[in-house]
ROMIBA-653326 format. One line per 8 residues: their letters; for each residue x, y, z of C-alpha. Coordinates in Angstrom, 3 decimals, always signed. Layout:
<pts>
a	X Y Z  ...
</pts>
This chain:
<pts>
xxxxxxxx	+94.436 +138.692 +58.366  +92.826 +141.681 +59.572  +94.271 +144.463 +57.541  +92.734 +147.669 +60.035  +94.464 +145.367 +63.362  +97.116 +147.276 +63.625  +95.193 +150.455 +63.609  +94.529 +151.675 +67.461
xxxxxxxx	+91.486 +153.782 +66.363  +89.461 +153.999 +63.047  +86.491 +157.171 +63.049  +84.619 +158.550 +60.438  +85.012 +162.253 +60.782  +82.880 +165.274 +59.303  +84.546 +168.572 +58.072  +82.615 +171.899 +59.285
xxxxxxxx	+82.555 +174.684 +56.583  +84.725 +176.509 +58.403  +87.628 +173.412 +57.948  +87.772 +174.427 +54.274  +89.774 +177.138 +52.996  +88.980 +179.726 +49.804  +90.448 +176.939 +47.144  +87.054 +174.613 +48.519
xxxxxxxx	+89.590 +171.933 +50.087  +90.700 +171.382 +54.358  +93.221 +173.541 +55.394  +96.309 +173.657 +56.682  +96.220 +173.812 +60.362  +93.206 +171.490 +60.633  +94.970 +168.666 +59.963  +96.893 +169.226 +63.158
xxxxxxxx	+93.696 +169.978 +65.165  +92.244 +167.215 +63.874  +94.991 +164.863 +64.559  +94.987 +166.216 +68.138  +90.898 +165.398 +68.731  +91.469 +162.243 +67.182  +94.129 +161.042 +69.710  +92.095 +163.036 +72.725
xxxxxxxx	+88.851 +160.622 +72.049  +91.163 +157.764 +71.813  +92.744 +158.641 +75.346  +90.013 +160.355 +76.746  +89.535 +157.557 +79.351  +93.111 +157.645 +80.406  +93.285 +161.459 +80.190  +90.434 +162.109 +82.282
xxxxxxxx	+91.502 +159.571 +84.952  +94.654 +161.014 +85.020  +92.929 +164.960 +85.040  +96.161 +166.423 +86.301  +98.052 +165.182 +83.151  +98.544 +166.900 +80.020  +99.669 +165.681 +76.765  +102.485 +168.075 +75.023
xxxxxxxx	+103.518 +167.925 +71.422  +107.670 +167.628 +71.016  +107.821 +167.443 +67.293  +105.183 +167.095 +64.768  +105.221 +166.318 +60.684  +102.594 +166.645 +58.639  +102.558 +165.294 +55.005  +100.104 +165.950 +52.602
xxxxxxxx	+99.412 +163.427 +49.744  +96.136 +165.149 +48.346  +93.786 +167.426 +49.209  +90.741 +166.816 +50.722  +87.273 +168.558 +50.047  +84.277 +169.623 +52.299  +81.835 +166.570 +51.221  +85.089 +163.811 +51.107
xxxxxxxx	+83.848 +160.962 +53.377  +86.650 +161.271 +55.758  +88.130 +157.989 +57.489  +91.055 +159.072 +60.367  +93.126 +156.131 +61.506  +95.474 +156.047 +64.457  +98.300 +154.417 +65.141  +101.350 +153.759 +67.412
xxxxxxxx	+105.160 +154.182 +66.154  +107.058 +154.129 +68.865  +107.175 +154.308 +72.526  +109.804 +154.398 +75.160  +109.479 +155.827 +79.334  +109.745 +159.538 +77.983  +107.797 +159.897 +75.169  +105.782 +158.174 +72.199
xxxxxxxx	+104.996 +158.457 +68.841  +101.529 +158.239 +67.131  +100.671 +158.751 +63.370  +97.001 +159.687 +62.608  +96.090 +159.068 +58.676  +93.103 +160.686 +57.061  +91.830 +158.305 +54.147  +89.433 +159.110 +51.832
xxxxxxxx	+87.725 +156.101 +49.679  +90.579 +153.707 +50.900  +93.228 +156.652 +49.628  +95.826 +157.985 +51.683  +95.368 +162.093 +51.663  +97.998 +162.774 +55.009  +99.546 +161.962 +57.627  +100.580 +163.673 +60.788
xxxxxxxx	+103.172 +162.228 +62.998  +103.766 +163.595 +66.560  +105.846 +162.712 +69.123  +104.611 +163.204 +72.857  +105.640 +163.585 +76.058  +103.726 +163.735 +79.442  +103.207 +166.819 +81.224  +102.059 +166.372 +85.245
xxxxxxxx	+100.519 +169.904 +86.015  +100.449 +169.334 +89.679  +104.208 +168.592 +89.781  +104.988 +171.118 +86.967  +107.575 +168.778 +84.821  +107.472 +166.142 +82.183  +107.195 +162.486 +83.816  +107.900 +159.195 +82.580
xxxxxxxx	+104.655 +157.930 +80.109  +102.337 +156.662 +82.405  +101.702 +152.398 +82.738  +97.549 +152.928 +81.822  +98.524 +155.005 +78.802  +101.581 +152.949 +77.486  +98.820 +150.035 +78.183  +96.252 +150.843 +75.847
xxxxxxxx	+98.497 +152.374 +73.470  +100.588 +149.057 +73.098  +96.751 +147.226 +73.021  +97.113 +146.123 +69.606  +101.021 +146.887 +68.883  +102.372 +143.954 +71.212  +105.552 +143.760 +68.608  +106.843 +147.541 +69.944
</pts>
């Protein structure tokens, strides 16, 4: 068995200097902004298809397992929790040597900017978000 299959997305990812705080290790609120890039390039396709749609974050939590330094050989995994018409759920983990460091879990809900209001989650994005989670 496959252990990454239920992952949707799997990236190596680089810190810049400025990603590290004065105790040498990533901080805070890049975990966040990473977590946000990392679901953007997954979506990008469907994103920029859909240009008048914007992703907004309803709840987020971030849990921290160990830090992570400027020269750790990042690894950030996505996946899919849950998803329903309104809103989903995605958790991106950032490994470092096969170790668990965090996780951030946000729950998301589709803004249409032309229409100015939340819609239902569109079919293209619940399709390639359900890709490889065919048991939600």
């Amino acid at each position: 068995m496959d252990l990454n299959s239920e992952w949707l997305f799997i990236e190596n990812f680089k810190l810049r200097w400025s990603d590290i705080d004065v105790y040498g290790h990533l901080t805070s609120s890049r975990y966040i902004d990473i977590s946000i890039e990392s679901r953007s390039l997954y979506l990008n396709d469907e994103l920029l298809y859909f240009n008048k749609l914007q992703l907004i974050t309803k709840s987020l939590n971030l849990d921290f397992k160990k830090s992570i330094y400027y020269h750790d050989p990042i690894i950030l995994k996505l996946k899919l929790l849950s998803i329903s018409n309104a809103s989903f759920e995605l958790l991106t983990a950032f490994y470092v040597n096969d170790f668990l460091h965090a996780e951030v879990i946000t729950k998301l809900v589709v803004f249409d900017k032309e229409q100015n209001r939340i819609i239902k989650v569109p079919e293209m994005i619940k399709n390639k978000l359900q890709l490889k989670n065919s048991n939600l």
